[in-house]
C-alpha positions in Angstrom: -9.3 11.8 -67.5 -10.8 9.2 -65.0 -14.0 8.5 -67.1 -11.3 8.2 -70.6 -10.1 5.2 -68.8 -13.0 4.2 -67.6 -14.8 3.9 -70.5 -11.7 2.4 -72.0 -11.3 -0.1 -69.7 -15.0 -1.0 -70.7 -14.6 -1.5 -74.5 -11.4 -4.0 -73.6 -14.1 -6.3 -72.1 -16.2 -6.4 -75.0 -19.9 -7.6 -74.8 -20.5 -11.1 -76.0 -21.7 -9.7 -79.9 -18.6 -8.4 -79.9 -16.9 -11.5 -79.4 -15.1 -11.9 -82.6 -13.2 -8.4 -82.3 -11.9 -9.4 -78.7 -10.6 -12.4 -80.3 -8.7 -10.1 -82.7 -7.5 -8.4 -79.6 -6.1 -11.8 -78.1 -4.6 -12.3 -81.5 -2.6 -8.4 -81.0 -1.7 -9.4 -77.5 -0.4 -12.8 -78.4 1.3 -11.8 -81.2 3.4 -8.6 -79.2 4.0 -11.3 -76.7 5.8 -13.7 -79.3 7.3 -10.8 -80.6 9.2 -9.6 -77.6 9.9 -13.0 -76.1 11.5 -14.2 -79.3 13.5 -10.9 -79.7 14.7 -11.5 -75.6 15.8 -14.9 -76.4 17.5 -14.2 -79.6 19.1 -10.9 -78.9 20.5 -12.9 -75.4 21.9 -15.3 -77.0 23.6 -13.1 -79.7 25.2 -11.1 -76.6 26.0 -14.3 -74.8 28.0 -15.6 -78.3 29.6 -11.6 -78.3 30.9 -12.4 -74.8 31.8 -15.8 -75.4 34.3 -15.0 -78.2 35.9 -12.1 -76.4 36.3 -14.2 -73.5 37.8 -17.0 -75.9 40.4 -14.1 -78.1 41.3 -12.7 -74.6 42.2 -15.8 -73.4 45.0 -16.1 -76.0 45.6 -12.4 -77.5 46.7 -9.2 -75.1 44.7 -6.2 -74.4 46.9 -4.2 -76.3 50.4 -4.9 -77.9 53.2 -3.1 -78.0 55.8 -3.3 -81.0 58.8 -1.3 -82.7 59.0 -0.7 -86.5 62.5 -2.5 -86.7 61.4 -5.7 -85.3 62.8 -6.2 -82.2 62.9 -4.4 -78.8 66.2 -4.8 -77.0 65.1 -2.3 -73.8 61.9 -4.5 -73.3 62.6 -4.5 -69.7 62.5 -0.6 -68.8 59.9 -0.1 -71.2 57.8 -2.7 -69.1 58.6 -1.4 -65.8 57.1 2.3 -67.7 54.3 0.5 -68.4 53.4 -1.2 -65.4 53.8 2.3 -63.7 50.5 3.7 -65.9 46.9 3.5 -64.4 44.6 1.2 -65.3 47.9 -1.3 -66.4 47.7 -4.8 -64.9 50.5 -6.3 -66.6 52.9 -5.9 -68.9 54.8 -9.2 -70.9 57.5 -9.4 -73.1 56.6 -12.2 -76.3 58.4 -13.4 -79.2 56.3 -13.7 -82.1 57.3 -15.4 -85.4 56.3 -17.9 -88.4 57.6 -21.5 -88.4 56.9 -25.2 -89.7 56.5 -27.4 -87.7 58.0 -31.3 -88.8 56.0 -34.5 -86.8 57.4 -38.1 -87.8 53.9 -38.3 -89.7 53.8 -34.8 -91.2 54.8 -31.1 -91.6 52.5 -27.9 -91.1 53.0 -24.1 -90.9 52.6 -22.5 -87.3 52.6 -19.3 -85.5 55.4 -19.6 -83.2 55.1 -17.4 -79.8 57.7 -17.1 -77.1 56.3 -16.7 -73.6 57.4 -16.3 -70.0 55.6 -18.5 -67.7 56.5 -16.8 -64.7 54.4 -13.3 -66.5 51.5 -12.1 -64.4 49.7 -12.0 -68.1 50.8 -14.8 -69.4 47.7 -17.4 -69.7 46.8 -19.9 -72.2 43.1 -21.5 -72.2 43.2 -25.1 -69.3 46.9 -24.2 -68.2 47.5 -23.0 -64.7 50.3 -20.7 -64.2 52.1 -23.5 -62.5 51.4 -26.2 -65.1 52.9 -23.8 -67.4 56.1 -23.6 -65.4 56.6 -27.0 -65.5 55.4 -27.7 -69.5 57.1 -24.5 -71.4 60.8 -26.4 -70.0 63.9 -24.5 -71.2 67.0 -26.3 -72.8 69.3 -27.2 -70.1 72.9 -25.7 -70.1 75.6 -27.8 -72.2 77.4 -28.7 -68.2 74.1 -30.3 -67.6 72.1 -33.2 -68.7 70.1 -32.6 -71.5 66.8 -31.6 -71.1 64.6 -31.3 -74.3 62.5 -28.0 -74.5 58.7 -27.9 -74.5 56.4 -26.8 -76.3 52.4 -26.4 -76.7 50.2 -27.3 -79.8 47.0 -25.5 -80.5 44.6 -28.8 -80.4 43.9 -28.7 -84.9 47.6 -27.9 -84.8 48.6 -30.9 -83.1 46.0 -33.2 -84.6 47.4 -32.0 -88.3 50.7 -32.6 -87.4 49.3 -35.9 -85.7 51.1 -36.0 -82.4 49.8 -36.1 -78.5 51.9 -35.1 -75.7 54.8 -36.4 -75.4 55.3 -36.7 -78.7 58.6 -35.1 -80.6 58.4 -32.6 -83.1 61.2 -30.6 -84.3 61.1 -26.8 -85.5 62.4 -25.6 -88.5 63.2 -21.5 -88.4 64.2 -19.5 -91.3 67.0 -18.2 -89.0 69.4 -20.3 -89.5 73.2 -19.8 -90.7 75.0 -18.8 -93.5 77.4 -21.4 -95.0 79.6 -22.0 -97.9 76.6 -23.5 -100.0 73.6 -20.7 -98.7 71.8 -20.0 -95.8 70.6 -23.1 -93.8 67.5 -22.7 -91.5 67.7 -23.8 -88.0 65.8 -27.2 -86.8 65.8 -27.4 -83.4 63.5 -30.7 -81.6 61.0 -30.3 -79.2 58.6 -32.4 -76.9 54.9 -31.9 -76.9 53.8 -31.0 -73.3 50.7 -29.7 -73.7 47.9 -29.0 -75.9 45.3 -26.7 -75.5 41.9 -25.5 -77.0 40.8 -21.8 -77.5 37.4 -22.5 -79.1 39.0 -20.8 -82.8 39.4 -23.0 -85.3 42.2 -20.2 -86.4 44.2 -20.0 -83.5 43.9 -23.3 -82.7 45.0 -24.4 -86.0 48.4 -22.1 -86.3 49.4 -21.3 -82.7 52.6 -22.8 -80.7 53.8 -21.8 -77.8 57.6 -22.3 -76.3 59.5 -20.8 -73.3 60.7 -17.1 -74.2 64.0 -18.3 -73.6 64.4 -21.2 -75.8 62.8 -18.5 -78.8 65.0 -16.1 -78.6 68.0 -18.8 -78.8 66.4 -20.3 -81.3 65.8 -17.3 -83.4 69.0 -16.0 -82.4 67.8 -12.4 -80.9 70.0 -12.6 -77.9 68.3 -10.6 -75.0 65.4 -8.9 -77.6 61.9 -9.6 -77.9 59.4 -9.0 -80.7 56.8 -7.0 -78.5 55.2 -6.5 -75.4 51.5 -7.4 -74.3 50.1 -5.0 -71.9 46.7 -6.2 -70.1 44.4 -3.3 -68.8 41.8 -3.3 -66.1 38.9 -2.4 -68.5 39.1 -4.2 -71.9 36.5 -1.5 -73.5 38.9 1.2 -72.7 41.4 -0.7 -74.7 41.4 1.7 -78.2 42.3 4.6 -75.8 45.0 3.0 -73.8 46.6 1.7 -77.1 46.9 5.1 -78.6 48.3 6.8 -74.9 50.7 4.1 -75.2 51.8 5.2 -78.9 51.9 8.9 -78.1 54.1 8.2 -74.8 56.9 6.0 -76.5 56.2 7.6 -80.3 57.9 6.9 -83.4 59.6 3.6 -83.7 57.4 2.1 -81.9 53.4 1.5 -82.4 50.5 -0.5 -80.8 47.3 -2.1 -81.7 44.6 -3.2 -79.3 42.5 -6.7 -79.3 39.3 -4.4 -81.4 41.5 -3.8 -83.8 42.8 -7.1 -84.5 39.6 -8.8 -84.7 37.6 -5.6 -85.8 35.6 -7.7 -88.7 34.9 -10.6 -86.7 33.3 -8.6 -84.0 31.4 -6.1 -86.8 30.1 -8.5 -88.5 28.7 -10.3 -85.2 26.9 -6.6 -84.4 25.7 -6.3 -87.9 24.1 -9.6 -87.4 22.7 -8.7 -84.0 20.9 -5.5 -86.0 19.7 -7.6 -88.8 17.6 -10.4 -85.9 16.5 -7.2 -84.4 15.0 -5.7 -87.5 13.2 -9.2 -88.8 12.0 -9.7 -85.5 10.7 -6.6 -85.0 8.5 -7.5 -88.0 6.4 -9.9 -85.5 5.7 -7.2 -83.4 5.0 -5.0 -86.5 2.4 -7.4 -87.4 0.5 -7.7 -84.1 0.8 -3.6 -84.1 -1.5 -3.7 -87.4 -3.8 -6.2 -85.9 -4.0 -3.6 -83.0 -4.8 -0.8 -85.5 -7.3 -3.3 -87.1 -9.4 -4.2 -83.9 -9.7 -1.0 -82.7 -10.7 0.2 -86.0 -13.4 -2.0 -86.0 -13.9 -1.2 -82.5 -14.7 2.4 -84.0 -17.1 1.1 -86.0 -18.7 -0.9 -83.8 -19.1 2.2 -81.0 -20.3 5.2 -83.6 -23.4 5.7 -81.7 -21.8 5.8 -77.9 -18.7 8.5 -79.7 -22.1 10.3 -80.7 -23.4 10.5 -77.1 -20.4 10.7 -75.4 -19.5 13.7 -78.0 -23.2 15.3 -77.5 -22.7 15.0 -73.4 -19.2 17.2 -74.0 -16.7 14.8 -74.8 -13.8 16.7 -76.5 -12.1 15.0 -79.7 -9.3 14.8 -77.2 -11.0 13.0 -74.8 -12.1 10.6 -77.3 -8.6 9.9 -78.6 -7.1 9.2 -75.4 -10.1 6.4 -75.2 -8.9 4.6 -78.4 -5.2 5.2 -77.3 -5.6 4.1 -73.6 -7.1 0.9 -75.2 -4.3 0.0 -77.9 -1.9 0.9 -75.3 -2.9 -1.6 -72.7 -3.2 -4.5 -75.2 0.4 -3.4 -76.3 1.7 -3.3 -72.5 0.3 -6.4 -71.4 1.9 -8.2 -74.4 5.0 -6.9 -74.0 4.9 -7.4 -70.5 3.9 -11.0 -70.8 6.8 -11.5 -74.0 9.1 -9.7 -71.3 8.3 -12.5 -68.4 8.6 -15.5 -71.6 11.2 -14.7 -72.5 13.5 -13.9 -69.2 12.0 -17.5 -68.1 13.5 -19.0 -71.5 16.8 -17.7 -71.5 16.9 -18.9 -67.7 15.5 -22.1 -68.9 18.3 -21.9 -71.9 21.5 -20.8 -69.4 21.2 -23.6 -66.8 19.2 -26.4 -68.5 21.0 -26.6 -72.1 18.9 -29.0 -73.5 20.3 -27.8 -77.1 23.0 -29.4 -78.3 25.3 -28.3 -81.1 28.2 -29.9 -82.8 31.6 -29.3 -81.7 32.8 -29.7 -85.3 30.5 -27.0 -86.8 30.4 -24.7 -84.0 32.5 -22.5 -81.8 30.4 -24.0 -78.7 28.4 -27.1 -77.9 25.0 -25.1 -76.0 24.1 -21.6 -76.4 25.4 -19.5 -74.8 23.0 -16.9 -73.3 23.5 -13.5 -71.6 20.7 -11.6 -70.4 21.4 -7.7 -70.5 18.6 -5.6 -69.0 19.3 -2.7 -71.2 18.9 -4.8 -74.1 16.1 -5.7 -72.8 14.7 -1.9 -71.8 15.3 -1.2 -75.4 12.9 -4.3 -76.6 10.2 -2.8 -74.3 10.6 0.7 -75.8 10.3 0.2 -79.2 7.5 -2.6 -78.7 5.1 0.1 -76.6 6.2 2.7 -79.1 5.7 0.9 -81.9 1.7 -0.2 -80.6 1.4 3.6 -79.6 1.6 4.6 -83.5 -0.3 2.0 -84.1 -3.5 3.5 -82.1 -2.6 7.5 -83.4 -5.1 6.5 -86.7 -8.3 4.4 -85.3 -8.2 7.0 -82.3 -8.0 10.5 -84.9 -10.8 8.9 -87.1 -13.0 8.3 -84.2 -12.2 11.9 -83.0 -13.6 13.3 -85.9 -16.7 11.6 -85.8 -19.5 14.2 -86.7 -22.4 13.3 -83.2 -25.1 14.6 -85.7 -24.4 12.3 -88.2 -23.6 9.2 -86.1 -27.0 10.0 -84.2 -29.1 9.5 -87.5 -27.4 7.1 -89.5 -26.1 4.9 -86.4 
């Protein structure tokens, strides 16, 4: 095999007559290398947006959450010291979870009201230290005291809607109210803005408000019951199995859903687009694997009479395939490696210089956001080589079958 490679390695450095089919050859290489460096760079920043919004939905929605057919769960407590007791549990918090409006001096909106316990291990909302949200998320003082006005916390499109800034007052209107001699009359309870935060969704950001368990459950008049538990897990992948371990251990009333089932389109539609960049540009390298086939083709051509000799010395048709394929193969290495080198340096270049600005108001985020993932990148360099070694299988089989006796005389 020494001399296959050897005699390979020779028709890559083409004589100078044979300049303009080593120029198609720098065209194959150039264009694998665009190929794979734009498919590096795309397919990283596509992961790094992936990452981004499940680092954004965790930072508001539990792992997995826990709820009971009839609404509310008054054993919440022993049912959170079972769950804390399971492996691969890191915390388990009570919520109260219900739909409200919301009244400013200016205006009135719809909101998604959720009661939380600031002193949870899992309790966490986006720029809000577990301290800051002790001292925000204040509970109503008791009637012997003096009177102390409960916070509460405005998603950022929430609060700009309503059109209030902390400190602002806001009152809360609950369809739990009271029944009285002319109907039912919903409960309004007022509230100071302490806080206002930013998930990076426009949905959650626009609908989400966030109180002091306490003050919900008075509020909604529950009395010691919550509307579910949020359990966080040590792995977030492993989510979809804890959730249904959970639902078999505590069974019927009570069932569960995990944080890839709430948000199951967002995140398919995300990998369907990740597919789709893959596919168009894996047309580029496509391309350049045609202009591979085409050069050595005409390589072929060009070397009838030495396929002759080298045929008429011995040469098997194997030998003379491996020739053709050794030569495709290393233009289609070498661009891939080079694509592979581009495009590692861009996404570097991309992650810590962010020259690329987007806006806020159109956008999730302001830069892209790039994650490199090697086996991502593995997979680029399979199907790149692969797709250049198809690409040689015909120019090599044609010149295989070259007939020596024929070559000799008509070449």
């Amino acid at each position: 095999m020494y001399f296959e490679y050897f005699i390979g390695g020779r028709y890559l450095r083409s004589r100078q007559k044979h300049a303009f089919i080593s120029f198609i050859t720098l065209l194959s290489m150039a264009g694998v290398t665009v190929g794979v460096m734009a498919l590096i760079i795309v397919i990283s920043v596509m992961s790094g947006a992936e990452s981004y919004f499940k680092s954004q939905i965790l930072g508001v929605e539990a792992h997995v959450i826990l709820r009971r057919h009839s609404g509310e769960i008054a054993d919440y407590r022993d049912i959170i010291q079972r769950l804390q007791t399971r492996k691969g549990v890191v915390s388990a918090d009570p919520f109260v979870h219900t739909q409200v409006m919301l009244r400013s001096a200016s205006n009135m909106s719809g909101a998604v009201l959720r009661g939380m316990d600031p002193e949870a291990a899992g309790s966490v909302i986006k720029g809000y230290s577990p301290e800051e949200l002790k001292n925000r998320l204040k509970v109503e003082a008791a009637a012997s005291e003096e009177t102390t006005v409960p916070g509460i916390i405005l998603g950022r499109e929430l609060a700009m809607n309503l059109g209030v800034s902390e400190g602002a007052a806001i009152y809360i209107i609950s369809p739990r109210g009271m029944m009285s001699p002319v109907g039912h009359i919903p409960a309004m309870k007022r509230f100071e803005v302490t806080g206002v935060f930013g998930s990076g969704f426009y949905e959650y950001d626009a609908t989400l408000a966030y109180i002091h368990i306490e003050t919900a459950q008075k509020l909604l008049r529950m009395g010691d019951a919550v509307t579910g538990i949020g359990v966080r897990i040590d792995d977030i992948y492993h989510a979809d199995r804890m959730s249904k371990d959970i639902a078999e251990t505590f069974g019927f009333p009570y069932w569960t859903t995990d944080w890839m089932q709430m948000n199951r389109n967002f995140f398919s539609a995300l990998k369907l687009e990740k597919k789709a960049m893959f596919i168009i540009l894996t047309l580029i390298i496509l391309v350049a694997a045609f202009n591979i086939a085409s050069s050595l083709i005409m390589m072929v051509l060009s070397k009838t009479k030495d396929i002759a000799i080298l045929k008429a010395m011995g040469a098997t048709d194997r030998s003379i395939r491996r020739i053709f394929v050794y030569k495709g193969l290393v233009i289609g290495m070498v661009g891939t490696m080079l694509g592979v080198a581009l495009g590692i340096l861009g996404c570097y270049i991309l992650k810590n210089y962010q020259f690329i600005e987007l806006p806020g108001d159109v956008y999730y985020f302001t830069t892209l956001p790039v994650q490199l993932r090697y086996p991502d990148v593995l997979v680029i360099v399979v199907a790149a080589v692969g797709i250049c070694f198809f690409s040689t299988l015909y120019p090599a089989y044609k010149a295989s079958r070259l007939d020596p006796v024929e070559a000799l005389r008509y070449g």
